[in-house]
N, C-alpha and C positions, 0 to 999 in steps of 0.2 A: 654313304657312298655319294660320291661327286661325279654328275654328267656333264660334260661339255664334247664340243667340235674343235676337232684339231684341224687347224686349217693345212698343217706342214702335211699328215699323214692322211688329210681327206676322210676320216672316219671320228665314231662319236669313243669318247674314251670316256671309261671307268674309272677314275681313281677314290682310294678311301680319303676320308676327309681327316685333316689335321686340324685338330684345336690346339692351340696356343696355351691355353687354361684348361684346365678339368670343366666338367660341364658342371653348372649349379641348377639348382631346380628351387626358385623363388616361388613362398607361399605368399603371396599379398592377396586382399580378400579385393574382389571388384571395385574399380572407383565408382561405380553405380550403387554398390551398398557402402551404406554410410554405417559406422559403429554408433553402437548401443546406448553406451555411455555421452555422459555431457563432460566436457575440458572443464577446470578451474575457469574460475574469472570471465568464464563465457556469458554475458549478461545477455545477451540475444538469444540464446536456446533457454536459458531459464525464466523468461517472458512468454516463449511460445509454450507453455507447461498449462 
């Protein structure tokens, strides 16, 4: 539900809210956790071992 001020009718209106899109519900893990795994070719995390 969508609140706002109508300023034509001087009161706070209720209206439901219209998406454009379906809603998605994105699983990405934190960018403060770092994954487990080391990349190919990564020659700087295989130094830190």
């Amino acid at each position: 539900t969508e609140v706002r001020y109508d300023e034509v009718e001087k009161r706070v209106v209720y209206e439901p809210v219209k998406l454009v899109q379906e809603y998605r519900q994105f699983d990405f893990m934190s960018p403060w956790e770092g994954a487990e795994y080391i990349l190919p070719g990564d020659d700087k995390a295989e130094g830190a071992k």
